[in-house]
C-alpha positions in Angstrom: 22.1 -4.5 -5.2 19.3 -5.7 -7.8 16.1 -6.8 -6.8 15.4 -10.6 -7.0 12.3 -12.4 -8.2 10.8 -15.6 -7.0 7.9 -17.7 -6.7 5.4 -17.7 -3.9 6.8 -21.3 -3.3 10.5 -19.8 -3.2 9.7 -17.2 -1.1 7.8 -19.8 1.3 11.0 -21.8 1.5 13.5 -19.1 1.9 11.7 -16.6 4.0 14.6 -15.8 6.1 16.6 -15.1 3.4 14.7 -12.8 1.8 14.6 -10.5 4.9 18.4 -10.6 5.7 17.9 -8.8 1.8 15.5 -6.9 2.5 17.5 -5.6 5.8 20.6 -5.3 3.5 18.7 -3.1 1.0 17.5 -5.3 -1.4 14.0 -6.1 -2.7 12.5 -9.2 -3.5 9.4 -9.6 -5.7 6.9 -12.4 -5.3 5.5 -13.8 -8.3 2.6 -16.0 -8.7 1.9 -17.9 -12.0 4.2 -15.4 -13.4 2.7 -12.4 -12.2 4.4 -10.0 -9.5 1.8 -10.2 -6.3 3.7 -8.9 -3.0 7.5 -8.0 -2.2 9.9 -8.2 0.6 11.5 -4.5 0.8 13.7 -2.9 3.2 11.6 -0.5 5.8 13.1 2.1 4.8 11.3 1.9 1.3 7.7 1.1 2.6 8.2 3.9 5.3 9.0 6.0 2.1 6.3 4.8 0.5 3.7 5.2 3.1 4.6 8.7 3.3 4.4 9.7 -0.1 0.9 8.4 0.0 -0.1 10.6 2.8 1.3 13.6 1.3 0.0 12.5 -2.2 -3.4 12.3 -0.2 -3.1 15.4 1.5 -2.7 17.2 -1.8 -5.7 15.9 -3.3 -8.0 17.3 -0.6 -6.2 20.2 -0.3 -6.9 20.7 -4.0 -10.7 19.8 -3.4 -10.5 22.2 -1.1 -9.3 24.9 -3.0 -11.7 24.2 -5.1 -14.6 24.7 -2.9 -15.4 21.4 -2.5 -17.5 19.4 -0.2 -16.3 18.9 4.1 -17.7 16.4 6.7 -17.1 15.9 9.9 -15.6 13.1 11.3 -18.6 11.5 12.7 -20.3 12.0 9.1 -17.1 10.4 7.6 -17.4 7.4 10.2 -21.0 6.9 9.4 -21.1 7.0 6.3 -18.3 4.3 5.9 -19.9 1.9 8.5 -23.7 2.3 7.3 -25.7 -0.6 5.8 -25.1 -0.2 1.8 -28.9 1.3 0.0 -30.5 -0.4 -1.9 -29.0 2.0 -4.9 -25.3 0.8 -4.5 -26.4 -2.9 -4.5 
C-alpha cells in the first residue's frame, strides 16, 4: 500500500482512520501549510526505526572510542546535562 498525505485538519478529523492504516501497514504523512510535520506509521516501522538509531548511536561511540576518545561516568553525564547553563553558552 502507498503512503497517504493529509492536512493537520484531515488527520484531526479522521484520526481513526489513519490508525486502522497505520495497523494495516500503511503510513500517513501530516502536512502543515504544505510541509510534511508528523506521520502515522505502523509500529513495526517506528520499532524499526528506534532501533536503527540505537545501533547508529552505538557505532558512533564505539568509533570515539576507538579513537581514544573522551569517557564519563554516568553521574558526570547526568550532571553535566542538568547543570545551570555558564555564562559562556548563554
Amino acid at each position: 500500500m502507498a503512503e497517504s498525505t493529509v492536512t493537520v485538519r484531515e488527520a484531526r478529523a479522521h484520526l481513526a482512520d489513519h490508525i486502522n492504516r497505520a495497523e494495516e501497514g500503511t503510513p500517513t504523512v501530516i502536512t502543515r501549510n504544505g510541509v510534511p510535520v508528523a506521520a502515522v506509521v505502523p509500529i513495526e516501522d517506528f520499532d524499526a526505526l528506534e532501533e536503527a538509531a540505537d545501533v547508529l548511536l552505538a557505532r558512533q561511540a564505539e568509533a570515539v572510542l576507538a579513537q581514544g576518545g573522551p569517557t564519563v561516568t554516568m553521574a558526570e553525564l547526568l550532571a553535566d546535562l542538568f547543570a545551570e547553563p555558564s555564562e559562556d553558552a548563554a
